[in-house]
MDTraj code that builds the backbone (N, CA, C; nanometers):
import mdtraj as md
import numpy as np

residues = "UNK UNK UNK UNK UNK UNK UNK UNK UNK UNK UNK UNK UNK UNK UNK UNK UNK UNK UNK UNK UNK UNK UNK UNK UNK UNK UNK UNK UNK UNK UNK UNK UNK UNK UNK UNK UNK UNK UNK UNK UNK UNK UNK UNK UNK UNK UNK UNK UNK UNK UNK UNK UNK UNK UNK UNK UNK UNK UNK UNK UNK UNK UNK UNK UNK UNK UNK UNK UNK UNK UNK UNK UNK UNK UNK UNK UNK UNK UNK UNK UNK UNK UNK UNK UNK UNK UNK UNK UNK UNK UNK UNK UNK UNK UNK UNK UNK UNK UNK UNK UNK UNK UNK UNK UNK UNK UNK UNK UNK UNK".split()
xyz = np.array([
    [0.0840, -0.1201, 0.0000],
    [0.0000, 0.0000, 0.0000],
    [0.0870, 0.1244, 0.0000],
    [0.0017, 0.2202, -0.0308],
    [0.1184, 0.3437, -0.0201],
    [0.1409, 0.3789, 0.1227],
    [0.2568, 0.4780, 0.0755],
    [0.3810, 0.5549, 0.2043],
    [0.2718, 0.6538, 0.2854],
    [0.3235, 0.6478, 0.4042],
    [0.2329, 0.7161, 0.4827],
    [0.2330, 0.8882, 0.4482],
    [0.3082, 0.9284, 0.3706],
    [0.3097, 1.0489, 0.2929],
    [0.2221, 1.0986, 0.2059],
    [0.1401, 1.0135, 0.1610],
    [0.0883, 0.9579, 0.0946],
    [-0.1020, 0.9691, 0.1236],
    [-0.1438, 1.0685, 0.0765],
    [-0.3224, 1.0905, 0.1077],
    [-0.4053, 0.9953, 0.0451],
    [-0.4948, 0.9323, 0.1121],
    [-0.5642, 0.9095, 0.0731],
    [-0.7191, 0.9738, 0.0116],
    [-0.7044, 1.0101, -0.1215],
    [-0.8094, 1.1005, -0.1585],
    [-0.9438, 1.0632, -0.1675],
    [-1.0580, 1.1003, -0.1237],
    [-1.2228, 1.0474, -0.2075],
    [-1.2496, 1.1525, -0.2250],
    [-1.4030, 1.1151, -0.2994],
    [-1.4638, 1.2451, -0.2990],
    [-1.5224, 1.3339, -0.2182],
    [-1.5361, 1.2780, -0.0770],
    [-1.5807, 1.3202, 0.0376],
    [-1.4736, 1.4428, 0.0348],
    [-1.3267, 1.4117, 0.0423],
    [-1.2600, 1.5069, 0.1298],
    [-1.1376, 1.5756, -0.0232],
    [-1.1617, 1.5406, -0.1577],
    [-1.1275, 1.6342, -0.2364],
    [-1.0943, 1.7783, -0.2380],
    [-1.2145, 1.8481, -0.2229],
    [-1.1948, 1.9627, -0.2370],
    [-1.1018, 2.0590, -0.1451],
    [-1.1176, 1.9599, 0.0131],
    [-1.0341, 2.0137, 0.1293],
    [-0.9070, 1.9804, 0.1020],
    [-0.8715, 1.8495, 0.0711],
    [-0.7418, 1.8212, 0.0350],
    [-0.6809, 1.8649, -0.0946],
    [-0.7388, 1.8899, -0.2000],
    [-0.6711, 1.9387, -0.3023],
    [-0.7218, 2.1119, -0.3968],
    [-0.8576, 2.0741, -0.3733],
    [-0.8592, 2.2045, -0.4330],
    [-0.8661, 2.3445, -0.3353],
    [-0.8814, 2.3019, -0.2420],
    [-0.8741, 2.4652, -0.0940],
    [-0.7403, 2.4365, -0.0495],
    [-0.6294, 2.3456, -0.0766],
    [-0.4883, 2.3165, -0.0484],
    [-0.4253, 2.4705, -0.0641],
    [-0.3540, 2.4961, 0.0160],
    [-0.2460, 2.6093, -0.0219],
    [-0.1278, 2.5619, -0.0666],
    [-0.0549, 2.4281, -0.0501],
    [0.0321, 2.3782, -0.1338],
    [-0.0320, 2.3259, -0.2441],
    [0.0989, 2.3287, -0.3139],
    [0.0650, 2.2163, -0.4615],
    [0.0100, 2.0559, -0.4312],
    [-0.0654, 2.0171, -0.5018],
    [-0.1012, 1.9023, -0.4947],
    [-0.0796, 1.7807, -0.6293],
    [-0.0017, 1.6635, -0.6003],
    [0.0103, 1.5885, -0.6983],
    [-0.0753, 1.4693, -0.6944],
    [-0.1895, 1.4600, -0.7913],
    [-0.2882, 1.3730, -0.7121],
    [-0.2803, 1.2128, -0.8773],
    [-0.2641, 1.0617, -0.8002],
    [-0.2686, 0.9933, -0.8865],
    [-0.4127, 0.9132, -0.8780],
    [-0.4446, 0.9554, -1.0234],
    [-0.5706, 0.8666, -1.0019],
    [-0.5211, 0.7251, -1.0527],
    [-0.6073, 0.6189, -0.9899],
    [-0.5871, 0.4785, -1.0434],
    [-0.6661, 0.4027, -1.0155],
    [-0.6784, 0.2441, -1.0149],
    [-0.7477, 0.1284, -0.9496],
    [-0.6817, 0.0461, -0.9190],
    [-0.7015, -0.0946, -0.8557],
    [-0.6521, -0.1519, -0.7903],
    [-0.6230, -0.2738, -0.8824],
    [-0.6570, -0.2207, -0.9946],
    [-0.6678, -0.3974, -1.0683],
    [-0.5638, -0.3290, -1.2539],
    [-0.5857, -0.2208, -1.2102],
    [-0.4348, -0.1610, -1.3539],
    [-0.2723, -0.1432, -1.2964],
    [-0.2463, -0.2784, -1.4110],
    [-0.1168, -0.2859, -1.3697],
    [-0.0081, -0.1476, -1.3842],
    [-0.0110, -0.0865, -1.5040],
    [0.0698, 0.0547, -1.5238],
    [0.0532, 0.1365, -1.3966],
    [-0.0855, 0.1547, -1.2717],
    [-0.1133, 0.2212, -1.2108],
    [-0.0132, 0.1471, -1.0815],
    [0.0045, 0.0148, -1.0770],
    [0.0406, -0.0417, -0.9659],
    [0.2014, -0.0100, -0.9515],
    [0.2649, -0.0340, -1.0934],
    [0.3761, 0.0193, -1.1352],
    [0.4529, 0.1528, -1.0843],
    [0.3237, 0.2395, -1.1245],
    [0.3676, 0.3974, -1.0994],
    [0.3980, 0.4197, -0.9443],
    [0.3150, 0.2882, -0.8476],
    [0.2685, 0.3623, -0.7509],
    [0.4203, 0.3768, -0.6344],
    [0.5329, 0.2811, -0.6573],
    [0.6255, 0.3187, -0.5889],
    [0.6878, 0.5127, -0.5979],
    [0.6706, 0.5210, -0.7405],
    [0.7454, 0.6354, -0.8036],
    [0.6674, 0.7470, -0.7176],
    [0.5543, 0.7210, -0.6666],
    [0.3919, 0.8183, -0.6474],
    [0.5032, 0.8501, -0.5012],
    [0.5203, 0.7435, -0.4292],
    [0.5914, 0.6893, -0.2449],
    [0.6984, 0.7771, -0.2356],
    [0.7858, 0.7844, -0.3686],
    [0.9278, 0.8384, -0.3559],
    [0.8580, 0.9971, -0.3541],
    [0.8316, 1.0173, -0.4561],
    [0.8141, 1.1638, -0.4661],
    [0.7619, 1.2070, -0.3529],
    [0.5945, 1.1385, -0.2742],
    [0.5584, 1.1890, -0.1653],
    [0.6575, 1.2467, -0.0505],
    [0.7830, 1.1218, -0.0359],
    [0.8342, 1.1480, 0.0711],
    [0.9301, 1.2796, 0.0507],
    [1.0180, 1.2696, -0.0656],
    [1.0734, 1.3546, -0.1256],
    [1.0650, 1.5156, -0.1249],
    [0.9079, 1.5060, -0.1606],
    [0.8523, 1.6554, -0.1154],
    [0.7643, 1.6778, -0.0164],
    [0.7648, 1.6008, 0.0927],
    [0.6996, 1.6510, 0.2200],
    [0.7345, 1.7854, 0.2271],
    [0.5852, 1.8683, 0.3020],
    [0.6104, 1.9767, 0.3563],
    [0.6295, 2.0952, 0.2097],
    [0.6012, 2.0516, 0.0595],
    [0.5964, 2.1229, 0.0307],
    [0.5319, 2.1041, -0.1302],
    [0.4682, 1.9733, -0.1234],
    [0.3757, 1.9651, -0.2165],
    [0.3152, 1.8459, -0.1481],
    [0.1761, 1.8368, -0.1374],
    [0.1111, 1.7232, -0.1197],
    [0.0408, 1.6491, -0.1950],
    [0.1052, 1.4863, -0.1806],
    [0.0727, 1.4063, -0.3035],
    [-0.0761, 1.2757, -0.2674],
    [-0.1198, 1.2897, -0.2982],
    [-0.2560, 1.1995, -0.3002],
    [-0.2547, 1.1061, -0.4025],
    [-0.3633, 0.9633, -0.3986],
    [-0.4195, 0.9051, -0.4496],
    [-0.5468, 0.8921, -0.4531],
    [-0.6191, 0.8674, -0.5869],
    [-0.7643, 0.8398, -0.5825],
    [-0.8190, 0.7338, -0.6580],
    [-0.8719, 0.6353, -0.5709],
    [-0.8764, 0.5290, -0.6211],
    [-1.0479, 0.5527, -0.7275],
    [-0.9863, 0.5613, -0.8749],
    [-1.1124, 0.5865, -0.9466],
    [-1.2630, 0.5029, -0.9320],
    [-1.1953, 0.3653, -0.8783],
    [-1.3356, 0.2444, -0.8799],
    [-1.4329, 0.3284, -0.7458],
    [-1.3619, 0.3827, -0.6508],
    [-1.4489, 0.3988, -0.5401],
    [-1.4672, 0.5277, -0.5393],
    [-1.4464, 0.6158, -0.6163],
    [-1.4654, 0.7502, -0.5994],
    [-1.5171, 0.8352, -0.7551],
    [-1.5902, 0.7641, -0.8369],
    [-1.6239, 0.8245, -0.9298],
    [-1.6803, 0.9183, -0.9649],
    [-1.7312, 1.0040, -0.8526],
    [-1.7871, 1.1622, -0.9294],
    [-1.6739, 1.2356, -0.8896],
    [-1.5594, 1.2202, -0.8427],
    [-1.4029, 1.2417, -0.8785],
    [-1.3413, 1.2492, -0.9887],
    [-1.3480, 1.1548, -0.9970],
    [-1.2811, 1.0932, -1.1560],
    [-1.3460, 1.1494, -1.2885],
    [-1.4925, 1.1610, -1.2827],
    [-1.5522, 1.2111, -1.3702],
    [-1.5392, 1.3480, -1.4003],
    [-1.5509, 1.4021, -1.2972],
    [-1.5217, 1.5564, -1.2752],
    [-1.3979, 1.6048, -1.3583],
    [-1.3149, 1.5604, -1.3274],
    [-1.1591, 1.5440, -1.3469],
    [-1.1437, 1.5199, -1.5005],
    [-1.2196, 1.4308, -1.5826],
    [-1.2514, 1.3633, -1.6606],
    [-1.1501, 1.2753, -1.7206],
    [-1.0951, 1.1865, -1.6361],
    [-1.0411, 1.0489, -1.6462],
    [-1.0901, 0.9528, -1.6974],
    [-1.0094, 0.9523, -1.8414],
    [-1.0775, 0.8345, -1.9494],
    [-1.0059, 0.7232, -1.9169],
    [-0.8572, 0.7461, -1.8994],
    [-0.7711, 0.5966, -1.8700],
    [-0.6982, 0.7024, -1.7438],
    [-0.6161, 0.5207, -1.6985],
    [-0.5443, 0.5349, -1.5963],
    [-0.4051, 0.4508, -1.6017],
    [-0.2858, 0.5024, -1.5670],
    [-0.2547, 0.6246, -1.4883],
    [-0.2678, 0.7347, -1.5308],
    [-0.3426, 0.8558, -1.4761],
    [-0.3741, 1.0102, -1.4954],
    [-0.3160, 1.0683, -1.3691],
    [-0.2010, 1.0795, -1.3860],
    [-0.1622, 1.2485, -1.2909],
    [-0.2064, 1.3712, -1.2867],
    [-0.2345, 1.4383, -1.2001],
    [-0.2621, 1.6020, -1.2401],
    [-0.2196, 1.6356, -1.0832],
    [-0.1451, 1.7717, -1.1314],
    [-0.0904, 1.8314, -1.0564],
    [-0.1524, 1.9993, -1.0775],
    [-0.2105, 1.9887, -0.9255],
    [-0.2851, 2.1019, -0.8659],
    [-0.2050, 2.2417, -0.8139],
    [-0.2623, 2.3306, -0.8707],
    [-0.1799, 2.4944, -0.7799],
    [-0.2995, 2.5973, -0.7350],
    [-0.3005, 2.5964, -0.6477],
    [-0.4209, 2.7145, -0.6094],
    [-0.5525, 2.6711, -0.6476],
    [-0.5824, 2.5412, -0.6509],
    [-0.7481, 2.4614, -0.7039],
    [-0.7514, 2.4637, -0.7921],
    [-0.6203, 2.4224, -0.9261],
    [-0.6628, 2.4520, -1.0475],
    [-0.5607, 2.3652, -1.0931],
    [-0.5672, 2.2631, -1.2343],
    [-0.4810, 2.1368, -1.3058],
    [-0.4132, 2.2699, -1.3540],
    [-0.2859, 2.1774, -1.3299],
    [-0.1600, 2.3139, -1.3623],
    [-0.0879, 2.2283, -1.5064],
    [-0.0931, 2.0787, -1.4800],
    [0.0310, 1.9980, -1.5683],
    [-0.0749, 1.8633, -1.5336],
    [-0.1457, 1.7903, -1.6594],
    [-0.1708, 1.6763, -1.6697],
    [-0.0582, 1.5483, -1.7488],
    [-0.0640, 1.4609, -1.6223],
    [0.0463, 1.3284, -1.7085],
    [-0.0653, 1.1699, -1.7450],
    [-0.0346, 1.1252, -1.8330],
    [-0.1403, 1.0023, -1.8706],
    [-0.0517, 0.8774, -1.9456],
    [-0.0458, 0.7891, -1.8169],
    [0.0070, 0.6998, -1.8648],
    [0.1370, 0.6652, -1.7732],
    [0.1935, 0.5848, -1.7693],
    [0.2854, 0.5809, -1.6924],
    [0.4157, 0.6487, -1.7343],
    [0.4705, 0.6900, -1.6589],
    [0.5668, 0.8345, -1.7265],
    [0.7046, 0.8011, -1.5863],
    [0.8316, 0.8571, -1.5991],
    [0.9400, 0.8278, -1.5407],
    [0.9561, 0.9232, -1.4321],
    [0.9651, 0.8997, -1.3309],
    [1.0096, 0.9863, -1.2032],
    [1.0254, 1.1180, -1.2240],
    [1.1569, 1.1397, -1.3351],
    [1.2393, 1.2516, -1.3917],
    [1.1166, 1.3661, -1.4175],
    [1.0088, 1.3128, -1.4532],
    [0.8827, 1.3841, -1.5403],
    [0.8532, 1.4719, -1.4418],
    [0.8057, 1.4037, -1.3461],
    [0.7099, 1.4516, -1.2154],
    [0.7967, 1.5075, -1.1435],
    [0.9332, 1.5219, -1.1142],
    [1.0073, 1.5859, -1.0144],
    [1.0220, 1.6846, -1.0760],
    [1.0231, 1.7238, -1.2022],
    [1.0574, 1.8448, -1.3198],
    [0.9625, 1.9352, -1.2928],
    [0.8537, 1.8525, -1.3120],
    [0.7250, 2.0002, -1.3088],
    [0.6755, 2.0255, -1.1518],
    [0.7327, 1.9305, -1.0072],
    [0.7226, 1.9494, -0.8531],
    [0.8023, 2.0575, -0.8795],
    [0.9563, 2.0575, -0.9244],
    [1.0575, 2.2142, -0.9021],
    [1.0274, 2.3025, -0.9182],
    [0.9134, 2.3257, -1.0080],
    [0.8799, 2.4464, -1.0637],
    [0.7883, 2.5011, -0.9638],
    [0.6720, 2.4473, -0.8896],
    [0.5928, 2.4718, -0.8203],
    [0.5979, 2.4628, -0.6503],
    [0.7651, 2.3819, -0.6335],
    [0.7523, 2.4063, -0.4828],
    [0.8347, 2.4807, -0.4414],
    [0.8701, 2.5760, -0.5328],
    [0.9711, 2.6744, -0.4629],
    [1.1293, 2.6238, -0.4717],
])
top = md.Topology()
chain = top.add_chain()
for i, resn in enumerate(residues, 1):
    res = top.add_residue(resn, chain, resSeq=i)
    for name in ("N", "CA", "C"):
        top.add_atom(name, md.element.get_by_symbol(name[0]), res)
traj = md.Trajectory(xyz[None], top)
């Protein structure tokens, strides 16, 4: 399971956790049964811990949280999006390399 760095997102507590966030937010949507998503999810652990304290990284598991996902409008998964001030700053789709996601965290955590 993921790093305790690591949010657990629904739709219950979305908007508090990512879109009223005053940090950046890196949120992975996925399920429990896509392998590319299961893949990503160490890379999701590193980064969390990596940028504690100055971007907060979430997961949302799409099967259990779908007027999330929809909203969002997540056709496939893995879908990254990375949040600034309640708003998709940088969407990633698909499984993509560490290097990706730490590139566009520098820019936004100061």
């Amino acid at each position: 399971m993921a790093s305790e760095a690591v949010l657990e997102l629904t739709d219950a507590n979305f908007d508090t956790e990512v879109v009223n966030s005053d940090q950046p937010v890196l949120v992975d949507f996925w399920a429990e049964w896509c392998q590319p998503c299961r893949m990503l999810g160490p890379t999701i652990d590193e980064l969390a811990t990596e940028y504690q304290g100055k971007v907060k990284v979430g997961k949302v598991d799409t099967d259990n949280n779908r007027d999330t996902a929809v909203k969002y409008g997540i056709q496939s998964i893995p879908t990254v999006m990375l949040f600034q001030n309640g708003e998709v700053v940088k969407k990633f789709v698909g499984l993509q390399p560490k290097p990706v996601f730490s590139e566009e965290l520098d820019k936004v955590s100061g």
